[in-house]
C-alpha positions in Angstrom: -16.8 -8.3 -84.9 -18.7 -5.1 -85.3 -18.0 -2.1 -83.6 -17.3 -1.7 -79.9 -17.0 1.2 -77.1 -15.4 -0.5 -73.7 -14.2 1.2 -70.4 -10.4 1.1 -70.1 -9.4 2.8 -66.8 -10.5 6.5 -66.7 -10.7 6.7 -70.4 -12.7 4.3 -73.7 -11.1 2.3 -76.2 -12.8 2.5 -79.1 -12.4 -0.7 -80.9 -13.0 -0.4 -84.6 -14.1 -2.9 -87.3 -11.0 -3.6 -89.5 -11.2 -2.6 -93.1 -10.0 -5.3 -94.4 -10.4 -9.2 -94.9 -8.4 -11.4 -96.7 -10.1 -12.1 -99.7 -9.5 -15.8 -101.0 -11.9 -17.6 -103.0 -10.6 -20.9 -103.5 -9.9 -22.3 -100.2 -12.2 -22.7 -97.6 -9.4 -22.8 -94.9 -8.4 -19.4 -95.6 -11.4 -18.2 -95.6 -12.2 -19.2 -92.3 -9.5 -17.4 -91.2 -10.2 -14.3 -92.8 -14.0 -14.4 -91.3 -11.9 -13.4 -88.2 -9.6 -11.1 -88.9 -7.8 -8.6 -86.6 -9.4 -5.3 -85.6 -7.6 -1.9 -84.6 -7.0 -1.4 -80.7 -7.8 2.4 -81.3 -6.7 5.2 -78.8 -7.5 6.1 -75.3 -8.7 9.7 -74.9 -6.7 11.0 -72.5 -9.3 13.2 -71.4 -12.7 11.8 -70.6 -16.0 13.7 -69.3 -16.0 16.0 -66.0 -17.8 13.3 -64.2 -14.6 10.8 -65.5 -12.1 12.9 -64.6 -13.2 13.4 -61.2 -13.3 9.5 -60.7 -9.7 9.3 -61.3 -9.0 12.2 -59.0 -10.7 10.9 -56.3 -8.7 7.2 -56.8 -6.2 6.0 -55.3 -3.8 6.9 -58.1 -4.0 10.7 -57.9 -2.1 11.1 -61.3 -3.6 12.3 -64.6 -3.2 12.8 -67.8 -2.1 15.4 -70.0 -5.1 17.5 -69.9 -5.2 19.6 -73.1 -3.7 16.7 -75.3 -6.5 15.0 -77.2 -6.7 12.5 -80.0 -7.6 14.8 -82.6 -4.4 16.7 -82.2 -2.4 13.9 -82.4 -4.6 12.6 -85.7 -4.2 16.6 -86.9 -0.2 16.1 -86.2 -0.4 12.6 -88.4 0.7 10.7 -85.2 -1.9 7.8 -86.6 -0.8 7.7 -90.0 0.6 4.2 -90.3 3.3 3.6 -93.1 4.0 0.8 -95.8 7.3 2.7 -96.6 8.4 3.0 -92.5 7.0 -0.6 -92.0 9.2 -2.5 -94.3 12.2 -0.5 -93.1 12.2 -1.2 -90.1 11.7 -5.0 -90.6 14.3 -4.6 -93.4 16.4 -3.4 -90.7 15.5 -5.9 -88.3 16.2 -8.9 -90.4 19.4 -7.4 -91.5 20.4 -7.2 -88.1 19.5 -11.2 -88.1 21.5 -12.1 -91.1 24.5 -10.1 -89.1 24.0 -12.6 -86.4 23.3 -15.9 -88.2 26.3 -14.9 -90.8 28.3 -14.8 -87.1 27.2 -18.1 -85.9 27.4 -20.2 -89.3 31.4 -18.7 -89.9 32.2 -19.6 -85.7 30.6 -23.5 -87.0 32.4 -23.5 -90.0 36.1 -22.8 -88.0 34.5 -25.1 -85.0 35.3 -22.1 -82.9 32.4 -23.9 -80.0 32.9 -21.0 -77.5 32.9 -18.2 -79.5 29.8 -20.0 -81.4 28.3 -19.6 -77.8 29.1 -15.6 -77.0 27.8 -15.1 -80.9 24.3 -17.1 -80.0 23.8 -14.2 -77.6 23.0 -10.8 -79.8 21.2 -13.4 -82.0 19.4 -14.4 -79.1 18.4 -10.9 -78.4 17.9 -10.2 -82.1 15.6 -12.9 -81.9 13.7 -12.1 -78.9 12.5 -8.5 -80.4 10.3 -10.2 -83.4 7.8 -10.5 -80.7 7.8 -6.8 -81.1 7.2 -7.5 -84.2 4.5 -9.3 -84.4 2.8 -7.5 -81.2 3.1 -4.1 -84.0 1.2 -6.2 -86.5 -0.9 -7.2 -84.7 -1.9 -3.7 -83.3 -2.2 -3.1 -87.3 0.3 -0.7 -87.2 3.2 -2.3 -88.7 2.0 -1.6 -92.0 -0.7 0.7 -93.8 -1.8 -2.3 -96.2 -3.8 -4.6 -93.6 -2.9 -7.7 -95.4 0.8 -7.5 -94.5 0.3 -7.2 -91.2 -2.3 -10.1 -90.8 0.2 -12.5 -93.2 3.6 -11.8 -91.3 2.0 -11.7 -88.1 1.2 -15.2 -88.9 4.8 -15.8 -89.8 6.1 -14.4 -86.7 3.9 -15.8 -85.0 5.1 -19.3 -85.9 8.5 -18.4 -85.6 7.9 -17.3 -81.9 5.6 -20.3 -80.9 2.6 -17.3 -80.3 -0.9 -17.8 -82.6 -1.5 -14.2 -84.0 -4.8 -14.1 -83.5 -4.8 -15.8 -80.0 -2.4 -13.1 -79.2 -4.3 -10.5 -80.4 -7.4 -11.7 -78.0 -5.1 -12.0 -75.0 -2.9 -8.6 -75.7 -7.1 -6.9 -76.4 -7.4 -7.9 -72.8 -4.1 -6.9 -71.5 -4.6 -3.3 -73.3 -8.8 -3.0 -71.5 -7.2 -4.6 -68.5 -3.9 -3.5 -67.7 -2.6 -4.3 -64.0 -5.4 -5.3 -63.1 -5.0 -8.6 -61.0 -8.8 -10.2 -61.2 -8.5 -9.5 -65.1 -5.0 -9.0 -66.9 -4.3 -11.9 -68.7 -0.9 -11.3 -67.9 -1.5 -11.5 -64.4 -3.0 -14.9 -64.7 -2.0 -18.6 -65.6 1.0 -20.4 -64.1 3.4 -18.8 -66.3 6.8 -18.8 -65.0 6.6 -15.4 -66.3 4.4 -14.5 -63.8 6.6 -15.1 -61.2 8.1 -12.9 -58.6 12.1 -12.8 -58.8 12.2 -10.9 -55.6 11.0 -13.6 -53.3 14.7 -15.2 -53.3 18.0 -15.9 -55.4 17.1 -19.4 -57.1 13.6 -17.3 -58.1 15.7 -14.5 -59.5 17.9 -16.6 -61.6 15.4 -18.6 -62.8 13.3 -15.9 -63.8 16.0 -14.8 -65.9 17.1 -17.8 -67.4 14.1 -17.5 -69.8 12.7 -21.1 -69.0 10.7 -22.9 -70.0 11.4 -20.4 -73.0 8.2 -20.2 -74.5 7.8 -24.1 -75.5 5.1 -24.3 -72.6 2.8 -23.0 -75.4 3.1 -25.4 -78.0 0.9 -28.1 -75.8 -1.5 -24.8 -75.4 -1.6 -25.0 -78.8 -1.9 -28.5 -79.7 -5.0 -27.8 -76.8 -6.5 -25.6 -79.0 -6.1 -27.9 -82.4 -8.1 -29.9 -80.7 -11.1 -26.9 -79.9 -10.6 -26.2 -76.6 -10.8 -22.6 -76.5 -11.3 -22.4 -72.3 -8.6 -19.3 -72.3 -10.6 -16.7 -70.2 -9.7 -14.1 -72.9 -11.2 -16.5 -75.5 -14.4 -17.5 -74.2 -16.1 -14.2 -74.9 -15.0 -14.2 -78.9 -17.3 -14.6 -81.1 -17.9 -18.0 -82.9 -15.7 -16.8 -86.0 -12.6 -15.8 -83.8 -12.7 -19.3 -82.2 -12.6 -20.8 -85.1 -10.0 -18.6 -86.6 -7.7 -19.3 -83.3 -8.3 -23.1 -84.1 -7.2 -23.1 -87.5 -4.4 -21.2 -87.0 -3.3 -23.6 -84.0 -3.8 -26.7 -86.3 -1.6 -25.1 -89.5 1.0 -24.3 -86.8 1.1 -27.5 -84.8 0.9 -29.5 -88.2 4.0 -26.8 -89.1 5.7 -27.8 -86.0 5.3 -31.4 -86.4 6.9 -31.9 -90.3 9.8 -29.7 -89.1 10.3 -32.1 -86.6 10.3 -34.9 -88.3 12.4 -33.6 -91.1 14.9 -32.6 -88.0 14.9 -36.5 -87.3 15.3 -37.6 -90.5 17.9 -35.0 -91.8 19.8 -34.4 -88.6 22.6 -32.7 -90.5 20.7 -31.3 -93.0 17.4 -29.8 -91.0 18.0 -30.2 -87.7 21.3 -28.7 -87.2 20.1 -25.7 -88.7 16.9 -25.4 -86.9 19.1 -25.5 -83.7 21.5 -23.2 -84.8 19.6 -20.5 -86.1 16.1 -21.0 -84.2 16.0 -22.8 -81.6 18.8 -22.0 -79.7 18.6 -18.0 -80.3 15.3 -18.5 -79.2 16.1 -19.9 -76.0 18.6 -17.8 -75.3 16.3 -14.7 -76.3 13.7 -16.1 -73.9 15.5 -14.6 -70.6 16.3 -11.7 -72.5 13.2 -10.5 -73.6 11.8 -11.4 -69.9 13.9 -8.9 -68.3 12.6 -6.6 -71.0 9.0 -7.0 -70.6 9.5 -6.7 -67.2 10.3 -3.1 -67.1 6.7 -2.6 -69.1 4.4 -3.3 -66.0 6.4 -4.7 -62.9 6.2 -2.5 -60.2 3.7 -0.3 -61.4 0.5 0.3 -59.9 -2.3 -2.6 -59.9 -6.3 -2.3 -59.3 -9.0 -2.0 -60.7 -9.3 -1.1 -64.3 -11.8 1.8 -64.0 -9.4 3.2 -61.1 -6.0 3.0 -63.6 -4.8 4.6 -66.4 -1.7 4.3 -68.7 0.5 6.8 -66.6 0.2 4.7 -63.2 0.4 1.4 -65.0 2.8 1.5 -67.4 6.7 2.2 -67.6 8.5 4.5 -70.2 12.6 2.9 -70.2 14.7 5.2 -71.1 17.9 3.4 -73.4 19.8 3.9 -76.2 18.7 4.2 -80.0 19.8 0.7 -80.7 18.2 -1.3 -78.7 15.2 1.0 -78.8 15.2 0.6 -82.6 15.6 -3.1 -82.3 12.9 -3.1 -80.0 10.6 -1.5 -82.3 10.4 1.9 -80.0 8.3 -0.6 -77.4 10.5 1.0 -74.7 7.9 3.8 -75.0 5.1 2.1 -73.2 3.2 4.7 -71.4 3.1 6.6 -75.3 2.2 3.0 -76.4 -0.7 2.0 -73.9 -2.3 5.7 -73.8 -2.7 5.9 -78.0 -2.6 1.8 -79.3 -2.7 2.8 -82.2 -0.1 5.4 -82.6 2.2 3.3 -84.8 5.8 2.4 -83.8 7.7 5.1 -85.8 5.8 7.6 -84.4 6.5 7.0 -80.7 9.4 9.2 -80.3 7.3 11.6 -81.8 4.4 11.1 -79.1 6.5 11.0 -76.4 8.0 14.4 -76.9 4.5 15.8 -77.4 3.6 13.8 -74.1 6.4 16.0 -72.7 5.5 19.5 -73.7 1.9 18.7 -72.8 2.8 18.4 -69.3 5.7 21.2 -69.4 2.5 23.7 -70.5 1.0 22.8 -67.0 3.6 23.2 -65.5 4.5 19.5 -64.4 6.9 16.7 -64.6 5.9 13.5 -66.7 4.5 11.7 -63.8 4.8 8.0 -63.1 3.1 5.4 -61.1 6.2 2.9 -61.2 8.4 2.4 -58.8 11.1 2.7 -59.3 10.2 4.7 -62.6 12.0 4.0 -66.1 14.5 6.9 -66.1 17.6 5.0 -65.1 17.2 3.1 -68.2 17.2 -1.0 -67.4 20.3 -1.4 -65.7 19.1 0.6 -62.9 15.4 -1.0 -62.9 16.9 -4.4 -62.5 19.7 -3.2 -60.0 16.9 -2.1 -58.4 14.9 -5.4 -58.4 18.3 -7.1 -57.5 18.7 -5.0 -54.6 14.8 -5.7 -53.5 15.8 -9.1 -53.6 18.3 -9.2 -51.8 16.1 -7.4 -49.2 13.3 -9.9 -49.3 15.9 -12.6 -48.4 17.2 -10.9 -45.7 13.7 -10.2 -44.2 12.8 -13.9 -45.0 15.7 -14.7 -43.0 15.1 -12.4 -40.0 11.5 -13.7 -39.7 12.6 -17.8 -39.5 15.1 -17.1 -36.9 12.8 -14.8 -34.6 10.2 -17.9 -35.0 13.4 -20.6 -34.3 13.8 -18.5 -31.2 
């Protein structure tokens, strides 16, 4: 892809070639892919020229940066060092954490304990949900130092979450140069229930929750795409190679998806029972879960313009416990994560406390264009949400009977 400097709010991305390419001589396939493969979504400066810096103060935002913290004190501190040894620990962890759950679901099946198989489906579900953390790390080529582990179990993830890697990677470049900004953010855009707003009324609450259509709406995407129709807006603008790459990759998946199912029919017991068990159904489950999470990145934050935003108006940091944090792969640190992309997960906390002290030296509080902000952890974001709700209906139903009358 070559090189790239591109304006992301009040400060630059600077996108950088990867180093590596997957080097395969014997097949042609895979060499296709590796024409494509994923570049580094490097930091934002936090502090950009006078000229810049007076742009954001004059926008509608009013909030800044941490003025004297700069990307080469962070690289001086070894806050971009990524880690082979922290990498694999952490997924270690993770899938450990699976085998905890499937282990929990295959004894409740075995004892035909059905309900009890059903409340054990859940922290599986949730479990489940985070590999997309995973793979958005790898992706971000911070997962691991050695760039061929992050572009071959991104592709494994990204199977297992019905998400092409590389497709991801174009839509979440977008999302990072775009953030909240409703003409742009890819996330802003498409008919996604995702998208939707569970404030407008009860049914659009619960349904917003419920996870559906749990990610499956992508599979015809990616049939789409098989087929070389790469008409995503975030797409369009890729060069030739990355097309291609996106297609590929959407082929070996559907083709993936379409043996598994057809083993699943002709080995019910032996295929398809599992797959449901220990796939499919966590999965589904894990959809409304990892809704409600994402939804404390962005929602009610500030939206505009790109060039009028930064990471501090537009994203949330959720404060929660080391658990689900851990699980999460330290995601809940979004500001941290949106301001310096390429501060790798493990060294989040690390940022954030810097990110703290940084504004304590001037004298401030960590500010936050979210409201509410995430200090009440996710309980009290989506108490909060639930309340709005309720307040929306309330209004709605004010409003009808003023017209009736």
């Amino acid at each position: 892809f070559g090189s790239s400097i591109i304006v992301y709010g009040s400060s630059l991305i600077h996108i950088e070639q990867s180093t590596a390419q997957l080097y395969i001589g014997r097949s042609r396939c895979l060499a296709l892919l590796s024409e494509g493969s994923m570049e580094n979504m490097d930091e934002i400066a936090t502090v950009g020229s006078k000229e810049k810096e007076k742009d954001v103060k004059d926008s509608t935002t009013a909030i800044l940066p941490p003025q004297g913290l700069k990307a080469s004190e962070l690289r001086a501190a070894g806050l971009l060092e990524t880690s082979d040894a922290e990498g694999l620990m952490q997924l270690a962890f993770h899938v450990g954490v699976l085998a905890i759950c499937a282990s929990s679901v295959a004894w409740c099946y075995s004892k035909g304990f059905w309900g009890l198989l059903l409340l054990a489906e859940l922290p599986f579900g949730v479990a489940i949900s985070f590999l997309f953390n995973a793979l958005h790390e790898m992706i971000h080529n911070t997962a691991f130092a050695t760039p061929w582990l992050n572009h071959v179990l991104s592709q494994v993830l990204g199977f297992l979450t019905f998400r092409g890697a590389m497709w991801l990677w174009c839509f979440h470049w977008a999302h990072h140069r775009f953030t909240n900004d409703p003409a742009k953010d890819p996330e802003l855009s498409g008919g996604s229930m995702d998208l939707d707003d569970p404030t407008r009324s009860l049914a659009g609450y619960v349904a917003f929750l419920s996870g559906y259509p749990f990610g499956f709406e992508r599979v015809p995407n990616m049939f789409r795409r098989a087929f070389g129709d790469c008409s995503d807006p975030w797409l369009e603008t890729k060069p030739a190679a990355t097309k291609r790459y996106v297609r590929i990759e959407a082929v070996l998946y559907c083709t993936g998806y379409s043996l598994l199912g057809l083993l699943a029919l002709l080995l019910p017991a032996r295929v398809g029972l599992p797959l449901v068990l220990y796939w499919l159904l966590p999965h589904c489950l894990g959809a409304g879960h990892l809704r409600i999470y994402q939804f404390a990145e962005h929602r009610a934050c500030t939206m505009g313009t790109h060039t009028d935003t930064n990471a501090w108006v537009c994203s949330r940091t959720t404060a929660t416990w080391w658990l689900y944090r851990k699980l999460a792969w330290q995601m809940p640190y979004h500001v941290e994560h949106h301001a310096f992309p390429n501060v790798p997960f493990h060294k989040l906390s690390a940022l954030h406390e810097m990110i703290k002290a940084q504004y304590s030296k001037e004298n401030k509080e960590v500010p936050s264009g979210c409201n509410p902000d995430g200090k009440n952890g996710y309980t009290g974001l989506h108490i909060e949400t639930f309340k709005r709700m309720l307040t929306n209906m309330s209004s709605a139903k004010s409003s009808k009977a003023a017209k009736a009358a």
